[in-house]
MIMITI-639912 format. One record per residue (C-alpha): residue in three letters; x, y, z. Coordinates in pm, whole numbers, padded with zeros to 5 digits, always signed. Layout:
<recs>
AlaXYZ;...
</recs>
This chain:
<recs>
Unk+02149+06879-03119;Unk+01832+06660-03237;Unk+01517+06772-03206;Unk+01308+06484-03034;Unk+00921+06509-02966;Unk+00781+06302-02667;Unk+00438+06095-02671;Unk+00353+05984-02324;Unk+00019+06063-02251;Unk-00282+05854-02419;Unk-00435+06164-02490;Unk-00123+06319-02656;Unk-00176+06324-03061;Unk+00023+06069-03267;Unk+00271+06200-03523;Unk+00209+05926-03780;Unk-00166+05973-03761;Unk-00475+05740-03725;Unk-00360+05540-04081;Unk-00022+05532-03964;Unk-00138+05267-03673;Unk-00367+05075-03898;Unk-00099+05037-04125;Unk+00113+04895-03852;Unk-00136+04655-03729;Unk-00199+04520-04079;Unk+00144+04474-04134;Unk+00188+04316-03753;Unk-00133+04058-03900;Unk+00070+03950-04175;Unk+00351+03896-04055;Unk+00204+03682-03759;Unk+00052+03428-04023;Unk+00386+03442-04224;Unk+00611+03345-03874;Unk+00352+03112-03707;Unk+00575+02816-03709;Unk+00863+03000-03656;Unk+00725+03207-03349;Unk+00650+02806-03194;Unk+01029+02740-03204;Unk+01160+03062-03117;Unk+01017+03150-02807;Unk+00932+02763-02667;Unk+01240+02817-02417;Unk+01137+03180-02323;Unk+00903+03232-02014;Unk+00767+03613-01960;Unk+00832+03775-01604;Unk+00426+03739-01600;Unk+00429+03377-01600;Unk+00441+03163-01282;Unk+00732+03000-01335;Unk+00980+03085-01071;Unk+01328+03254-01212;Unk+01584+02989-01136;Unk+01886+03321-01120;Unk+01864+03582-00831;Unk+01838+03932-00901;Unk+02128+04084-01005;Unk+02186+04238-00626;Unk+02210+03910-00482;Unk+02498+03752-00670;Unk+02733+03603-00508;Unk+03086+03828-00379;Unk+03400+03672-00562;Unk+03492+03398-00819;Unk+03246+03113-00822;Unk+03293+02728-00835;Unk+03205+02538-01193;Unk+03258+02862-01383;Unk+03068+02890-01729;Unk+03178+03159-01972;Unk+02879+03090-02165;Unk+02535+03100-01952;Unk+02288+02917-01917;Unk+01973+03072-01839;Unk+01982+03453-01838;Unk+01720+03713-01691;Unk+01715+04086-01707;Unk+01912+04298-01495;Unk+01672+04562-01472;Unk+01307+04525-01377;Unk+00978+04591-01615;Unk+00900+05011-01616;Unk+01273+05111-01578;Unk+01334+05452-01657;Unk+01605+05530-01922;Unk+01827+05772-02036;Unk+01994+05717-02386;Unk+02250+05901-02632;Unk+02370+05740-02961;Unk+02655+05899-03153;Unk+02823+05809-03471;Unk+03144+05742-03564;Unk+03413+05546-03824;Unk+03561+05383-03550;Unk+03474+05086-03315;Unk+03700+05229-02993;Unk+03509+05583-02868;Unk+03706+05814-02683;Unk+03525+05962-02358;Unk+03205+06110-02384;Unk+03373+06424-02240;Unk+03595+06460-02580;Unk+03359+06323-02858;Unk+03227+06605-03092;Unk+02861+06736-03036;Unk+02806+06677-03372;Unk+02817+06326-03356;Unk+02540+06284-03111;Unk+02192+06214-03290;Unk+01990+06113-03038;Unk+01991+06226-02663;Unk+01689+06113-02455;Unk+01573+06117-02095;Unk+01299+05948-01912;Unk+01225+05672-02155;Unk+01023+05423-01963;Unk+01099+05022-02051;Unk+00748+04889-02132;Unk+00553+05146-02169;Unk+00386+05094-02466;Unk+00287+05447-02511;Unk+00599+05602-02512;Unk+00732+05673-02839;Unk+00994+05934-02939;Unk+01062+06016-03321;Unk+01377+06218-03367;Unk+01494+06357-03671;Unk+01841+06490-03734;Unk+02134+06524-03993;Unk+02500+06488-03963;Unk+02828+06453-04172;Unk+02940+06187-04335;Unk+03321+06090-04222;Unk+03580+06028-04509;Unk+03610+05687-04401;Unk+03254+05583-04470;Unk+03236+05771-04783;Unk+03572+05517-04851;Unk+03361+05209-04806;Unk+03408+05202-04421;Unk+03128+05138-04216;Unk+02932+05444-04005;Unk+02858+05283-03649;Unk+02578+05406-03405;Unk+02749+05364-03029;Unk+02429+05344-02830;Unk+02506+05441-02421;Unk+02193+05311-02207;Unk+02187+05380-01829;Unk+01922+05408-01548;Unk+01785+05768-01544;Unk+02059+05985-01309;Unk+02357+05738-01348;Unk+02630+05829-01589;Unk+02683+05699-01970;Unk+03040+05743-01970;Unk+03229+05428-01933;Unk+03501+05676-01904;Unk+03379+05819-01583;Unk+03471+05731-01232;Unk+03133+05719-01111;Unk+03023+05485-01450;Unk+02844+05190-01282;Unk+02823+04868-01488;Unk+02498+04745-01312;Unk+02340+05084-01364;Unk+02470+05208-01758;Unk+02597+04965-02064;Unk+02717+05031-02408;Unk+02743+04827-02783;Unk+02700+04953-03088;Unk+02579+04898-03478;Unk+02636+04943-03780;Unk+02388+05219-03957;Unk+02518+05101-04336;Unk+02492+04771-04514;Unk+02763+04658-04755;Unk+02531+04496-05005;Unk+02617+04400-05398;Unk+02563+04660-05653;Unk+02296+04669-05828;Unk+02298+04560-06185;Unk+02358+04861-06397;Unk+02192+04787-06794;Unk+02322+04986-07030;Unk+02192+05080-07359;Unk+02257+05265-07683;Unk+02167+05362-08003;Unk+02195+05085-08246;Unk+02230+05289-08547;Unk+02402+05687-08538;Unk+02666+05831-08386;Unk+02856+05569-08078;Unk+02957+05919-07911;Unk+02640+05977-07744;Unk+02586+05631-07621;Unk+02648+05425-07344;Unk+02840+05094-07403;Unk+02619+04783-07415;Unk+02705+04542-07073;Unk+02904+04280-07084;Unk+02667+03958-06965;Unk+02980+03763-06929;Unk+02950+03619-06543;Unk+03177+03802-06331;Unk+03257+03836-05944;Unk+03004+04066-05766;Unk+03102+04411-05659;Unk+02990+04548-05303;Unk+02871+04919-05203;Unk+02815+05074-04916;Unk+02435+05141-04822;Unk+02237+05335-04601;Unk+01888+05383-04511;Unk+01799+05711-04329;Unk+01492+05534-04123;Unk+01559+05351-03791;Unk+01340+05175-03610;Unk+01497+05125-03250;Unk+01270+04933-02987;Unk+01316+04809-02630;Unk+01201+04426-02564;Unk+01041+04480-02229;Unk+00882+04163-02229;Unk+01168+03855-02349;Unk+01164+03732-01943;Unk+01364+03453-01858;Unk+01565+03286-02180;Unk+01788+02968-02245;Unk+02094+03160-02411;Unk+02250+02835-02583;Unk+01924+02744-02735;Unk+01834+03092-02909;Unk+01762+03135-03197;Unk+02137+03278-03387;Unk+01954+03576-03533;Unk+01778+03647-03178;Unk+02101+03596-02989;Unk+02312+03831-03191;Unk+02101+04110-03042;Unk+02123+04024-02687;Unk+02360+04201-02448;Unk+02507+04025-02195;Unk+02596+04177-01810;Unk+02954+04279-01900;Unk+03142+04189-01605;Unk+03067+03782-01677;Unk+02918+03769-01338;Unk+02701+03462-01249;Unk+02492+03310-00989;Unk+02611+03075-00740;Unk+02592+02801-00989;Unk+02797+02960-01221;Unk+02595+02846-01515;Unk+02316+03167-01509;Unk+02348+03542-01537;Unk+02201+03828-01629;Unk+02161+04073-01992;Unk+02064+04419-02045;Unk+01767+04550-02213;Unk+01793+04470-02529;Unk+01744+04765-02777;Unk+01647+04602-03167;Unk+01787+04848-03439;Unk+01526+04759-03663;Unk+01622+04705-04037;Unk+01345+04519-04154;Unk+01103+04733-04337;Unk+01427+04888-04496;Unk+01404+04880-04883;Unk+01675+04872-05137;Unk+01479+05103-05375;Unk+01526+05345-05054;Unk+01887+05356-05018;Unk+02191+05585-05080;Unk+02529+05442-05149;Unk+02798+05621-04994;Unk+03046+05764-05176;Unk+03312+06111-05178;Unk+02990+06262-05307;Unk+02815+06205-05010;Unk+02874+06459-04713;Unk+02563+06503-04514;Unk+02301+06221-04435;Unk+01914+06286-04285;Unk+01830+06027-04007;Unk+01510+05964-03881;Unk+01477+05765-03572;Unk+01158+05566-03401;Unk+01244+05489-03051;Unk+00958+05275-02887;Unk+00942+04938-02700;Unk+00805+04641-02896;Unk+00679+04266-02830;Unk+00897+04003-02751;Unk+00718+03768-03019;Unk+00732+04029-03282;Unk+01077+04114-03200;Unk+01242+03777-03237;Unk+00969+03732-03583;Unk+01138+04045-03739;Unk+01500+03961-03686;Unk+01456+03566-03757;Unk+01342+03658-04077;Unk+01558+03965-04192;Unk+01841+03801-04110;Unk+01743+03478-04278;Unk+01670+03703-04666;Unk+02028+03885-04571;Unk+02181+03512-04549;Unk+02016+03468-04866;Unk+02104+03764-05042;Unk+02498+03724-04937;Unk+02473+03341-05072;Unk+02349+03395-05421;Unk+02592+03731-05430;Unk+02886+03526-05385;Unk+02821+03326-05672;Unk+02612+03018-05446;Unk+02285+02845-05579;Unk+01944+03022-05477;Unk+01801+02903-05193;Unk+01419+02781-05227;Unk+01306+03082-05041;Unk+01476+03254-05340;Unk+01739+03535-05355;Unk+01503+03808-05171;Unk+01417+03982-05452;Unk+01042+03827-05435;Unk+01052+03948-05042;Unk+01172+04262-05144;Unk+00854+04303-05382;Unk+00621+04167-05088;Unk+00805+04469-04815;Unk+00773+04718-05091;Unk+00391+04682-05159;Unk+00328+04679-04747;Unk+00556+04998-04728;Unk+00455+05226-05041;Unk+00110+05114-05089;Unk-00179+05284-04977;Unk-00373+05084-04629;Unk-00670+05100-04819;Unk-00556+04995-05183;Unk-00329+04702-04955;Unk-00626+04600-04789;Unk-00810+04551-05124;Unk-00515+04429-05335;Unk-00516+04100-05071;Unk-00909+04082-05114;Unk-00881+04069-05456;Unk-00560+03846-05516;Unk-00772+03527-05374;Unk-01017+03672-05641;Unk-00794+03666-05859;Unk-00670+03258-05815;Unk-00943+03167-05797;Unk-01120+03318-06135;Unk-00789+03224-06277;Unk-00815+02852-06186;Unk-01170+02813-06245;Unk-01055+02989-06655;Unk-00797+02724-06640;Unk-01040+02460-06577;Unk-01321+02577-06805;Unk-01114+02660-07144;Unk-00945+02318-07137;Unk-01310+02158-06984;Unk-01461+02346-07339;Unk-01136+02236-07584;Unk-01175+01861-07424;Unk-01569+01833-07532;Unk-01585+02056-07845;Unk-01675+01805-08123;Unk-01621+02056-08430;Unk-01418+02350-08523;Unk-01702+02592-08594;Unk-01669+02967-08468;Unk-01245+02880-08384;Unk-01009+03109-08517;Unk-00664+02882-08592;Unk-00500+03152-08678;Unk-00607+03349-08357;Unk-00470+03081-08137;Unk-00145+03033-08334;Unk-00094+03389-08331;Unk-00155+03387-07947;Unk+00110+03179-07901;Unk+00351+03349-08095;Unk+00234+03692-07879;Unk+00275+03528-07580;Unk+00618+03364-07633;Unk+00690+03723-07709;Unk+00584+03883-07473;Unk+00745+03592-07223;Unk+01099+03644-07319;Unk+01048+04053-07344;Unk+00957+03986-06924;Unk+01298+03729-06926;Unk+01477+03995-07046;Unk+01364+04236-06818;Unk+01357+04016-06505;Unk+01523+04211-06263;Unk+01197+04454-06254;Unk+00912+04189-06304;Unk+00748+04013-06045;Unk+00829+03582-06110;Unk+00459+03567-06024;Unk+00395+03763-06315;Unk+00621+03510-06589;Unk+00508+03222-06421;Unk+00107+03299-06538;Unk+00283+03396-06854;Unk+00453+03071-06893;Unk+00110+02826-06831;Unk-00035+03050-07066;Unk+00183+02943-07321;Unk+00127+02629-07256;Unk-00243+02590-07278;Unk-00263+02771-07647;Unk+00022+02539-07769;Unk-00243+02267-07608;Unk-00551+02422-07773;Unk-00374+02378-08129;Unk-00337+02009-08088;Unk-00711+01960-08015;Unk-00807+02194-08326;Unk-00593+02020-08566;Unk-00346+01791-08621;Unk+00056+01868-08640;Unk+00203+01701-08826;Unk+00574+01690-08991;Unk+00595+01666-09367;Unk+00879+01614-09611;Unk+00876+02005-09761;Unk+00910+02047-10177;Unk+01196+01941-10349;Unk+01307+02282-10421;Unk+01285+02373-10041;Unk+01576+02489-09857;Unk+01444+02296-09543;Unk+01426+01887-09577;Unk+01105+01900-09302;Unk+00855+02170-09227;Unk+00511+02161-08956;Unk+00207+02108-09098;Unk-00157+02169-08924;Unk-00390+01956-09091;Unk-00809+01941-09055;Unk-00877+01611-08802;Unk-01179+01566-09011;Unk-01358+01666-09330;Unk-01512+02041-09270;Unk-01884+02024-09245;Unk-02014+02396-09415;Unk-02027+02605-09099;Unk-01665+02490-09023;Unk-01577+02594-09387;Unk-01749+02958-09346;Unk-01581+02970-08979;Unk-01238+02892-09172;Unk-01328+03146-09436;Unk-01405+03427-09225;Unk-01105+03373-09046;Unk-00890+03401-09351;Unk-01088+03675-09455;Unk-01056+03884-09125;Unk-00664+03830-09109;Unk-00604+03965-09428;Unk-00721+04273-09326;Unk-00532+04259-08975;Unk-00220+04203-09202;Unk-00326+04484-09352;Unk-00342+04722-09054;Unk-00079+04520-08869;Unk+00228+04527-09058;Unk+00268+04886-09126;Unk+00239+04954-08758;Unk+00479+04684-08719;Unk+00681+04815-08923;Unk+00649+05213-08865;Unk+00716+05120-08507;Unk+01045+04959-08552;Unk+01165+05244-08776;Unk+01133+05492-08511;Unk+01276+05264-08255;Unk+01592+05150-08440;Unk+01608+05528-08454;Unk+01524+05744-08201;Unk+01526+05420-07899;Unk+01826+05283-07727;Unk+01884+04886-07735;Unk+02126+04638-07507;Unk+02137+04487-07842;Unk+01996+04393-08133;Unk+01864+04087-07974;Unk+01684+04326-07730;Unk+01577+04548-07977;Unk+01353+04329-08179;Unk+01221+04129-07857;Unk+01130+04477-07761;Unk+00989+04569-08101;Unk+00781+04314-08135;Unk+00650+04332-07770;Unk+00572+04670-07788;Unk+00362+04604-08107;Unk+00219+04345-07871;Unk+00142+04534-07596;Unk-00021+04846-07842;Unk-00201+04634-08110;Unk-00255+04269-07945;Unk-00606+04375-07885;Unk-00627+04365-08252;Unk-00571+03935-08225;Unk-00926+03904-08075;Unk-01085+04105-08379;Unk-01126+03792-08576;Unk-01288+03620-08332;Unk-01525+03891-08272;Unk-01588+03888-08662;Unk-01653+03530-08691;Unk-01897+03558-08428;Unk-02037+03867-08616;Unk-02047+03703-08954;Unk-02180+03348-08779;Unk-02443+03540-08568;Unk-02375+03354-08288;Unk-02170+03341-07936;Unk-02279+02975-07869;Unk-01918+02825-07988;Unk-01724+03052-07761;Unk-01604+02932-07374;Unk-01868+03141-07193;Unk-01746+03023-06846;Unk-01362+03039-06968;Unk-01425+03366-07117;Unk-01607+03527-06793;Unk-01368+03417-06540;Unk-01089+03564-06779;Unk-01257+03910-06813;Unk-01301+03895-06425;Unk-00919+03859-06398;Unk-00864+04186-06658;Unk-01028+04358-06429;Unk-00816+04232-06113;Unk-00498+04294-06293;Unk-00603+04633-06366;Unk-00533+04670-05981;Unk-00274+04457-05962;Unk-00084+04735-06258;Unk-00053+04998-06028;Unk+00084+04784-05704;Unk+00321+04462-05816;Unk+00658+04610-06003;Unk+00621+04524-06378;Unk+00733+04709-06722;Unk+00517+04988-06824;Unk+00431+04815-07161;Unk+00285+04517-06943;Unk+00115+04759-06714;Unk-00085+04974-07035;Unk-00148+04627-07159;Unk-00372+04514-06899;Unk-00635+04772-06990;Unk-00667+04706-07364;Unk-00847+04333-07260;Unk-01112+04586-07125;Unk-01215+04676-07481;Unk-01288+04320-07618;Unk-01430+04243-07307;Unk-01745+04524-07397;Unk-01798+04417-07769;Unk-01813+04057-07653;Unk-02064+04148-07409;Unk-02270+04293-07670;Unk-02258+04018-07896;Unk-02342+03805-07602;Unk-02648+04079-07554;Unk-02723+04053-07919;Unk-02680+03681-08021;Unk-02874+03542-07729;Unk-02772+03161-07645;Unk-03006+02928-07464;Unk-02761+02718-07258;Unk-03030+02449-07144;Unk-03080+02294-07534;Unk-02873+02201-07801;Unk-02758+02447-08014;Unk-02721+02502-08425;Unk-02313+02369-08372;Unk-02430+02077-08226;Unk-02308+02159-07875;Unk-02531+02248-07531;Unk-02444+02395-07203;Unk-02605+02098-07032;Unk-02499+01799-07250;Unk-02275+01676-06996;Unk-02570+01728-06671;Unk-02762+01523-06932;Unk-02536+01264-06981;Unk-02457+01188-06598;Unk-02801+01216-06525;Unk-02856+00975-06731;Unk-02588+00737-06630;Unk-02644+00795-06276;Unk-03033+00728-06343;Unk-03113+00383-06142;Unk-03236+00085-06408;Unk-03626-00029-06296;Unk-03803-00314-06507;Unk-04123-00218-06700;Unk-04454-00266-06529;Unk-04658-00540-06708;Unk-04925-00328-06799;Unk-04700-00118-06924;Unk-04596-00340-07118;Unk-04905-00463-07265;Unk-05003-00161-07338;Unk-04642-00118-07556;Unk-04668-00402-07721;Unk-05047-00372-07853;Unk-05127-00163-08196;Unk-05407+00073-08263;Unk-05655+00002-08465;Unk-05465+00251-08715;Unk-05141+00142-08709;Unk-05307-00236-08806;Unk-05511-00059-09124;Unk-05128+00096-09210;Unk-04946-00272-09186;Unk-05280-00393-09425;Unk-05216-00095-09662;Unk-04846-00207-09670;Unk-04937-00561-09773;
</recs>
């Protein structure tokens, strides 16, 4: 039998603990600002047994004796059968099969859950029950494991087997407890060079028809709606609906348009993760199953099962070979469930702090590095090479995430992408590109040039000089790494293919050396003296993010190269800081590259300054020469 534990006392201690409930409420907050238009259309029909609105249906006691004119199979309006604080009894079993047997004859080993005294809306009443039990060989055949759930008033009998079984006192439906759901997307890898024998076989990206599993989840959430009142069945919500038990006899009131529904008990799949599942198979013989019986809110209720059911609808559509819908295939919802579920309250809490941070800084770096490209007049203390080599890195490092998608966050490759962008934008504003008829004894008719806009004044000639000077020696250090590192991977690493392997070669030099990009820019500014050229704001705002996505590496789902990454930034962010400390700037004047952190205040003060005529003495005075000036025109003569 399953052990239950009983919390009905304010004062009795709760399992889950003090973070358990803020961790409930937090997610509760969320979700209410997620579903606030939905909650509007859901529950506009719906009026509470609290509101003063009289219920258009009788009680249940009162309907009328015999067959009723204007007959309606499908109601109309329906209210509970049982009044607010009803006292429960309730046993769930499990079994392969749809038709159950009487209670009298089922196994005791199917029964899971068997509680007494559960009271309908009260809030503090919460059971957790934790049990095991076998597997049957037809789910463990891809056949589905229901949960027959048998609710009654508290001294009535759950049998609808029994003589005394009373159908306005007990009622029984079930559920399913598994979820047939496509497989998951096994990628296989091997050895590119060695023996094939202790390899897996590379998969076959050819598109072919999706194959389904059985799932299962060992946490249920099961909660009561005390609270859903009076409700217009044909206008529920489909997702709501499918949850709501009708009175089984098909009685109505003498209108015979209204009638009456049972509590309705919401097995809650919601918070259920995919990363969390078993699939069942001949393997499988025994399953844990933790159960959560409490009641819940009405609002919250139809917010939860709206929504899961609309990602499920989702899921099945793009598994079945269908476009993705612009809520997307669930995978990004997935993500958003997973960080509520396995991250720490406090980290959560923080990680949503810090992710307005972290659009913000990245907008205002956005807006300050092309604000600083747009008005630089010169190319002194730029590092072409830097920012060609940047985009290269970060094309790299794009189609490395592309090609590991189905762990990466799209949030993640779309920063990645308008990254790309604005260093592809930053080399047009350096110099020109241009495309040139190549040598005669070129293989290639055309080839990209990057041409100076203008002749090189002498600081732009050192700049381009150091920066020849300090990528010779990064070749130097670069390319044996480079190279070193693809030895041992070709090796001793397994590949999808060779495709794969040097996207994933070159990424992971990348991800271990790509610090070493912003050396040359550091030793420009070394060599020069001077921070003044770089994109202070830019710069700052980008450093801020670093730090942000250090966070962000240990809670959104990205490869571990991309994770390591984010803390290398850290480094150049320090030396810059001391060249900052070092080569002070003084933003408020013109500096020695011709360029001045106010020079555009200046300017629109200056336009925005109103005109005034000169005063006439002011005048005089302007136009009338000292005595010296007048010896000085003499001498000139």
């Amino acid at each position: 039998m399953p052990q239950a534990t009983q919390n009905v006392d304010a004062g009795t201690p709760q399992r889950a603990g003090m973070s358990s409930s803020i961790k409930s409420a937090s997610q509760a907050f969320i979700l209410f600002f997620i579903g606030q238009f939905v909650i509007s259309k859901l529950l506009g029909t719906t009026q509470t047994p609290g509101s003063s609105a009289v219920s258009p249906v009788p009680s249940y006691e009162a309907k009328p004796a015999g067959t009723v004119a204007d007959y309606n199979p499908i109601p109309q309006t329906i209210v509970p059968i049982w009044p607010m604080n009803s006292t429960l009894d309730i046993n769930i079993y499990v079994s392969p099969s749809l038709v159950m047997p009487s209670l009298n004859h089922v196994a005791t080993e199917t029964l899971v859950l068997e509680e007494k005294g559960f009271t309908l809306g009260n809030w503090k009443d919460k059971r957790e029950i934790d049990t095991t039990f076998t597997v049957p060989k037809e789910v463990q055949n891809q056949g589905t494991l229901w949960a027959h759930f048998y609710v009654a008033l508290q001294g009535h009998s759950l049998d609808p087997a029994a003589k005394d079984y009373d159908v306005a006192k007990a009622y029984h439906f079930f559920r399913p407890l598994n979820q047939v759901l496509p497989r998951k997307k096994v990628k296989k890898t091997k050895k590119l060079l060695g023996s094939s024998n202790t390899t897996a076989d590379v998969v076959d990206d050819t598109p072919v028809a999706p194959t389904f599993a059985s799932y299962y989840h060992p946490n249920f959430t099961m909660s009561f709606i005390p609270d859903s009142g009076i409700q217009n069945y044909v206008n529920m919500h489909p997702a709501v609906r499918q949850h709501v038990n009708l009175e089984s006899t098909g009685a109505r009131d003498a209108s015979g348009q209204n009638g009456w529904y049972y509590p309705t008990l919401f097995v809650n799949t919601f918070w259920q993760l995919r990363d969390h599942m078993t699939e069942l198979n001949s393997s499988v013989t025994t399953l844990p199953l933790h159960i959560t019986l409490n009641n819940m809110n009405n609002w919250k209720f139809s917010l939860y099962a709206s929504i899961d059911e609309g990602v499920k609808q989702n899921q099945k559509q793009v598994a079945n070979g269908g476009p993705v819908p612009a809520a997307g295939d669930g995978s990004e919802f997935e993500e958003f469930k997973r960080v509520l579920v396995d991250t720490n309250i406090y980290l959560l809490s923080t990680t949503v702090f810090v992710t307005i941070l972290h659009m913000v800084f990245e907008a205002l770096a956005f807006k300050s590095d092309i604000s600083h490209f747009r008005n630089k007049k010169d190319n002194v203390g730029i590092s072409v090479r830097t920012i060609l080599a940047n985009v290269f890195m970060q094309t790299i490092i794009f189609l490395y995430l592309l090609d590991n998608s189905d762990g990466t966050s799209w949030m993640i490759m779309f920063g990645q992408g308008m990254g790309i962008l604005l260093e592809a934008w930053k080399i047009t504003k350096v110099v020109d590109v241009r495309v040139r008829q190549a040598p005669p004894d070129s293989w290639i008719p055309y080839r990209v040039t990057f041409e100076d806009k203008h002749k090189l004044s002498e600081t732009e000639q050192k700049t381009k000089e150091y920066d020849e000077i300090a990528f010779r020696y990064l070749y130097l250090v670069a390319i044996p790494l480079l190279g070193a590192y693809a030895i041992y991977s070709v090796l001793y690493d397994t590949h999808k293919s060779w495709y794969s392997f040097v996207i994933t070669t070159l990424v992971g030099s990348v991800y271990a050396y790509g610090f070493l990009m912003m050396v040359p820019s550091l030793y420009i500014n070394y060599r020069l003296k001077s921070v003044a050229h770089m994109p202070a704001k830019a710069m700052t705002y980008k450093f801020l993010n670093t730090f942000i996505d250090d966070l962000f590496a240990f809670t959104i789902k990205m490869p571990t190269l991309h994770r390591l990454a984010t803390l290398r930034d850290d480094v150049i962010f320090f030396v810059y800081l001391y060249q900052s400390w070092k080569y002070k700037v003084d933003y408020t004047r013109v500096n020695e590259f011709g360029q001045g952190g106010g020079d555009e205040e200046l300017e629109e003060k200056m336009a925005n300054k109103p005109l005034a005529a000169p005063a006439e003495a002011d005048t005089k005075a302007a136009a009338k020469a000292t005595g010296s000036e007048k010896s000085s025109v003499k001498k000139r003569k």
